[in-house]
Backbone bond lengths (Angstrom), bond angles and torsions (degrees), N, CA, C in turn:
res aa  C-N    CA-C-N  psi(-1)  N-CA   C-N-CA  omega(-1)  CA-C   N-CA-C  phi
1 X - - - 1.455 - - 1.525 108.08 -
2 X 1.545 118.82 113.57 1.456 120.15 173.48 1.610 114.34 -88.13
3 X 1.331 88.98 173.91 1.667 93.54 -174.18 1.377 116.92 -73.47
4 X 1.484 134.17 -170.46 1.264 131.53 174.59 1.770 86.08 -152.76
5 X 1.116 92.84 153.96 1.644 122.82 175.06 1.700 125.37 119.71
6 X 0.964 105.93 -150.18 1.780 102.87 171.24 1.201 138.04 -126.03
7 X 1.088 137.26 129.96 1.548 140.29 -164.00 1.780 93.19 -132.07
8 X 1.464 109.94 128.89 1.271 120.19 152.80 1.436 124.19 -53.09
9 X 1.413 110.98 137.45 1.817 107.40 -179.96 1.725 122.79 -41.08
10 X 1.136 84.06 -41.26 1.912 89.09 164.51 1.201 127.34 -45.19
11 X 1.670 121.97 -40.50 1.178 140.61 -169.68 1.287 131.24 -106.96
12 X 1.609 119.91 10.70 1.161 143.08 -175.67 1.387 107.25 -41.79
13 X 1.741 112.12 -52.56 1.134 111.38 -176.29 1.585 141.50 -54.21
14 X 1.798 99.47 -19.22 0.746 100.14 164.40 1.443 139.51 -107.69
15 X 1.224 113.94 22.07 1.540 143.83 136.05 1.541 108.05 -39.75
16 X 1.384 113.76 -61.01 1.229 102.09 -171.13 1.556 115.74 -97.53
17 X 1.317 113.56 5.38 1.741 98.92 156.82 1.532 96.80 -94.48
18 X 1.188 144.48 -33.44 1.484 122.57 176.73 1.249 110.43 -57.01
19 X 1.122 155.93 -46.65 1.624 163.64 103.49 1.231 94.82 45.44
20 X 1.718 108.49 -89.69 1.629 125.51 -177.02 1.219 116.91 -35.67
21 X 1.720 100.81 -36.80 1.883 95.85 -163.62 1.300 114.01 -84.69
22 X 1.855 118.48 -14.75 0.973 134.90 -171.52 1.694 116.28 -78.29
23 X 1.376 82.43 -53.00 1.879 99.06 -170.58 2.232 91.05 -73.12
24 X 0.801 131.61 3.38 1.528 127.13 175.97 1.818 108.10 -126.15
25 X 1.214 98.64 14.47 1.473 78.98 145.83 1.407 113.51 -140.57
26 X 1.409 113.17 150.69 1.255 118.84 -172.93 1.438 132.68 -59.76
27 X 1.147 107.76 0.40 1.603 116.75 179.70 1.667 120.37 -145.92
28 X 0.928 98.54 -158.14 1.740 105.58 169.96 1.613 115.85 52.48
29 X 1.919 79.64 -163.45 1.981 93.54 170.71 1.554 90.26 -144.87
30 X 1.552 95.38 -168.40 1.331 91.34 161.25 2.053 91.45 -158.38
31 X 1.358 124.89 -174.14 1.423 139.71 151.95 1.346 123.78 -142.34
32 X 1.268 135.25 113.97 1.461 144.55 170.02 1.468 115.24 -109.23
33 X 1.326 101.07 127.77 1.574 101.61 170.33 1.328 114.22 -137.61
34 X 1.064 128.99 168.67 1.582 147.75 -128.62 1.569 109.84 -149.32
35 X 1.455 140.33 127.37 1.607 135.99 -161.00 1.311 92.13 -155.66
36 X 1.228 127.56 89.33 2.164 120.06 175.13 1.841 72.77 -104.60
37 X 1.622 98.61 142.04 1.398 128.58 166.71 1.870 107.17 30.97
38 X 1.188 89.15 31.86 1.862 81.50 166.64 1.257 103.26 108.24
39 X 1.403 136.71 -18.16 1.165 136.79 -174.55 1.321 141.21 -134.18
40 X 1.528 109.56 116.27 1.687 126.40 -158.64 1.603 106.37 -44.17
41 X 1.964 107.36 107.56 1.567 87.49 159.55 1.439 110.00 -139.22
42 X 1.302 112.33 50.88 1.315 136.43 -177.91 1.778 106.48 -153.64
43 X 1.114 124.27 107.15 1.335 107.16 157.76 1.688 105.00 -147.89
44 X 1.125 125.04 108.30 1.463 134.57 -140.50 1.630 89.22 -117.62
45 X 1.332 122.30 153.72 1.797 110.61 144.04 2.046 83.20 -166.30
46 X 1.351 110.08 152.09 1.649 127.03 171.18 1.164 98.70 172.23
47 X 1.694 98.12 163.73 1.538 121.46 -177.17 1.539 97.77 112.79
48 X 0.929 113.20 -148.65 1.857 118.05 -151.04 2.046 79.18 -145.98
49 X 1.322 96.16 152.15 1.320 109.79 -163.24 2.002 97.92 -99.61
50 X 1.455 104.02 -43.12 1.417 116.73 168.96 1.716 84.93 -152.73
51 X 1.206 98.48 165.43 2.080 113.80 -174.41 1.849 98.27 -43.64
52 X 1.035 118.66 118.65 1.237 125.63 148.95 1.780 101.81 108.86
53 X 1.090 114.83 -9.92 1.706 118.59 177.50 1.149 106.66 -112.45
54 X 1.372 115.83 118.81 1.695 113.67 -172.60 1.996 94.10 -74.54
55 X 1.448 81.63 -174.28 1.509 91.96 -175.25 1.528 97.64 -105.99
56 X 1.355 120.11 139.83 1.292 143.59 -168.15 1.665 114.25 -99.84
57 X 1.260 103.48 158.14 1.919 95.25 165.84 1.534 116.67 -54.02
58 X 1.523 108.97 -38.69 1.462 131.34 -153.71 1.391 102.69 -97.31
59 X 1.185 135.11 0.24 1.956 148.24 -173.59 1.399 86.88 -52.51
60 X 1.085 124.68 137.87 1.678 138.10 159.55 1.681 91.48 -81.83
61 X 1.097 109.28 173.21 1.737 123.15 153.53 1.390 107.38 178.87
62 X 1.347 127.19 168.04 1.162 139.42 -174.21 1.665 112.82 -93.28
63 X 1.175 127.86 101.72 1.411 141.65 148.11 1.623 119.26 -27.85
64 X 1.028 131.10 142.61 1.166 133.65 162.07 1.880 106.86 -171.53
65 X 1.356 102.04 140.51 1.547 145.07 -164.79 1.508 103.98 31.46
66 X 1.101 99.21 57.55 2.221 111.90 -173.57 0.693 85.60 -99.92
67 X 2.095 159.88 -12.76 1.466 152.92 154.16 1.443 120.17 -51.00
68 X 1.774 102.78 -23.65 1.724 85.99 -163.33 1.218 112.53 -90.93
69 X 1.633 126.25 -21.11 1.660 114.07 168.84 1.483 120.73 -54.73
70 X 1.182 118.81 -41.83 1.533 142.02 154.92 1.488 109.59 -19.26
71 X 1.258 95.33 -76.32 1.242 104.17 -159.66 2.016 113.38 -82.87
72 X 1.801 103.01 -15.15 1.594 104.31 168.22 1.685 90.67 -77.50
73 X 1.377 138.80 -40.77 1.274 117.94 -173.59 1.943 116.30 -53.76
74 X 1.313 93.56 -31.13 1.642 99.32 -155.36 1.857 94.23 -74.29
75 X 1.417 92.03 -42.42 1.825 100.54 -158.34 2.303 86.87 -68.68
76 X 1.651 124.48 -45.62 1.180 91.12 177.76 1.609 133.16 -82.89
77 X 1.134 104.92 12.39 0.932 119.26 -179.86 2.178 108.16 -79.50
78 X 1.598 102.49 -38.87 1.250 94.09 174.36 1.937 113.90 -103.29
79 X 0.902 88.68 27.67 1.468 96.83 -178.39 1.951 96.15 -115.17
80 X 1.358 125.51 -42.84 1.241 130.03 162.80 1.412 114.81 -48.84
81 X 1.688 126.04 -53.94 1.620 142.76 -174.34 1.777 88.25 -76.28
82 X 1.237 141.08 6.63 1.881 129.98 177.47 1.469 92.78 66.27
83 X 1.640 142.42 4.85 1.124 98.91 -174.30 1.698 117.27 -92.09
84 X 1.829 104.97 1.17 1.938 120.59 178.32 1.893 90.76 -109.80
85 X 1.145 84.37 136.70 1.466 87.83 157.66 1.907 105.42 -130.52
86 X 1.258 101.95 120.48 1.208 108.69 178.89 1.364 131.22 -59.29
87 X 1.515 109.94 -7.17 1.408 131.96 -166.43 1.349 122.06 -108.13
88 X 1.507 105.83 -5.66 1.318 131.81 174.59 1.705 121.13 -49.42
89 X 1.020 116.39 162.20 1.652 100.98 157.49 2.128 100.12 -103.93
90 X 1.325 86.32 173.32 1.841 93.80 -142.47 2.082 84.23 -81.89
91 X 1.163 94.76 -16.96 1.932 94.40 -173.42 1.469 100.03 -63.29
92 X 1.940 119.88 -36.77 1.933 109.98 -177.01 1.483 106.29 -70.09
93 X 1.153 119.02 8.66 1.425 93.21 171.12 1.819 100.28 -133.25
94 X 1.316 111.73 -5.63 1.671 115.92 -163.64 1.586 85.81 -137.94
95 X 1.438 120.00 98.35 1.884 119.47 -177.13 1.274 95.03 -81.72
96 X 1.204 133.68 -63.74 1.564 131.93 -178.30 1.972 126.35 -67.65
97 X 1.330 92.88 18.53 1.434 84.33 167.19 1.985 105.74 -107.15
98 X 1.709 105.68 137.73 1.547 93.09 -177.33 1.099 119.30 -74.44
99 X 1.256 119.26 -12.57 1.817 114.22 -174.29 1.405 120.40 -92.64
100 X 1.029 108.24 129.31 2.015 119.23 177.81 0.925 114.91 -87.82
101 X 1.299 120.36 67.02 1.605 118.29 174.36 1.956 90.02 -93.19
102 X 1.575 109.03 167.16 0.995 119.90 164.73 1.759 124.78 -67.29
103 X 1.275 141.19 143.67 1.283 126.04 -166.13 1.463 111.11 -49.45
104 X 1.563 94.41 -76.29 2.101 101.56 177.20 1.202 99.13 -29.43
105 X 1.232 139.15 -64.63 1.647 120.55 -139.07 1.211 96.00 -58.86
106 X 1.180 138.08 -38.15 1.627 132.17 156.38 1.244 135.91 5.68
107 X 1.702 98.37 -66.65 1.391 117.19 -158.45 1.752 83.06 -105.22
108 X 1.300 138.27 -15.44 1.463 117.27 -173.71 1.568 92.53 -102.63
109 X 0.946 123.37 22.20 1.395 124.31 154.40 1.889 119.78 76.81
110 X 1.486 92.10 19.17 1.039 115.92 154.93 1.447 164.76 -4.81
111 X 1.588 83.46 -67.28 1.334 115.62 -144.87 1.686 102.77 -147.68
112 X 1.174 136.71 156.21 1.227 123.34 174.79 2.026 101.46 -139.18
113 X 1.326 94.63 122.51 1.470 84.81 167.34 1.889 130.21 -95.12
114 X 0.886 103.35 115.76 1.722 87.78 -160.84 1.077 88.93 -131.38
115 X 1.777 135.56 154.09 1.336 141.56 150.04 1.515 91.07 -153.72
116 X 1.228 121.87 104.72 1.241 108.90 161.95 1.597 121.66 -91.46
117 X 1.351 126.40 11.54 1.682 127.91 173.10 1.447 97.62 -97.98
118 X 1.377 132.85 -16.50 1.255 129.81 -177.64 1.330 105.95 -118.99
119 X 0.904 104.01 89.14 1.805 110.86 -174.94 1.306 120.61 -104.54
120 X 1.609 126.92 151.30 1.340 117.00 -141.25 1.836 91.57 -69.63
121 X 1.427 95.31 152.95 1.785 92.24 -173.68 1.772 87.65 -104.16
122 X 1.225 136.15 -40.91 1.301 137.93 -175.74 1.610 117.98 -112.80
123 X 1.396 112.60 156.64 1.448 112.33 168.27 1.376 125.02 -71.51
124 X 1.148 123.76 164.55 1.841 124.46 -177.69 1.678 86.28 -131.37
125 X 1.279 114.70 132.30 1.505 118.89 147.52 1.498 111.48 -97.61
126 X 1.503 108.51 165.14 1.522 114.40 163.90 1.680 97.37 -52.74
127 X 1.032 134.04 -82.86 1.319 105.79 -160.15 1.520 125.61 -59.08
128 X 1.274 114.28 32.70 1.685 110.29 157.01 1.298 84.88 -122.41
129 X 1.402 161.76 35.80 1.348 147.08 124.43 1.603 114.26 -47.32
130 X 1.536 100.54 -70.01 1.455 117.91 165.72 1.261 122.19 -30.78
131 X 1.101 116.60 -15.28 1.518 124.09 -172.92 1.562 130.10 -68.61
């Protein structure tokens, strides 16, 4: 079962490793898509959604840990520009959290931040990271 959707001529190739990854595993679907400077040149979806329903453009599915490349790009990215220092303790950049672990130990998995009686009361965007 091949994929359906669109890939720019540039990107053919990767038509056919989504293809590969699809037709070798025994179940599922999957959808990947692709955005250089604003514009779709990847938009992939195949496989079966559950046994007997292929997978659609429109298939919902459940995500899981698709934040952390994201977010290792974003965090070296401000640790490269001086504005993260990984060496920090985690309170200069987080005042209301009680635990002093160092920042990195964070991200090397370290460290665990948990408070569940103090729960976040407001949102943070990336641009209050930068901050």
């Amino acid at each position: 079962m091949g994929s359906h959707g669109y890939t720019a001529s540039s990107f053919e190739h990767v038509r056919d490793t989504f293809d590969t990854i699809l037709t070798g595993q025994p179940a599922g679907g999957a959808a990947f898509s692709v955005f250089v400077e604003g514009e779709c040149v990847i938009d992939l979806h195949g496989g079966e959604s559950r046994p007997g329903d292929p997978w659609a453009a429109d298939t919902l599915s459940l995500m899981f840990s698709n934040t952390k490349g994201l977010v290792s790009i974003l965090v070296a990215t401000l640790v490269e520009s001086g504005a993260l220092d990984p060496d920090a303790p985690l309170v200069e950049y987080w005042p209301m959290n009680v635990f002093v672990p160092l920042y990195g130990s964070i991200f090397e998995m370290r460290q665990a931040v948990y408070e569940p009686e103090n729960s976040v009361r407001s949102a943070v965007t990336l641009r209050d990271v930068g901050r």
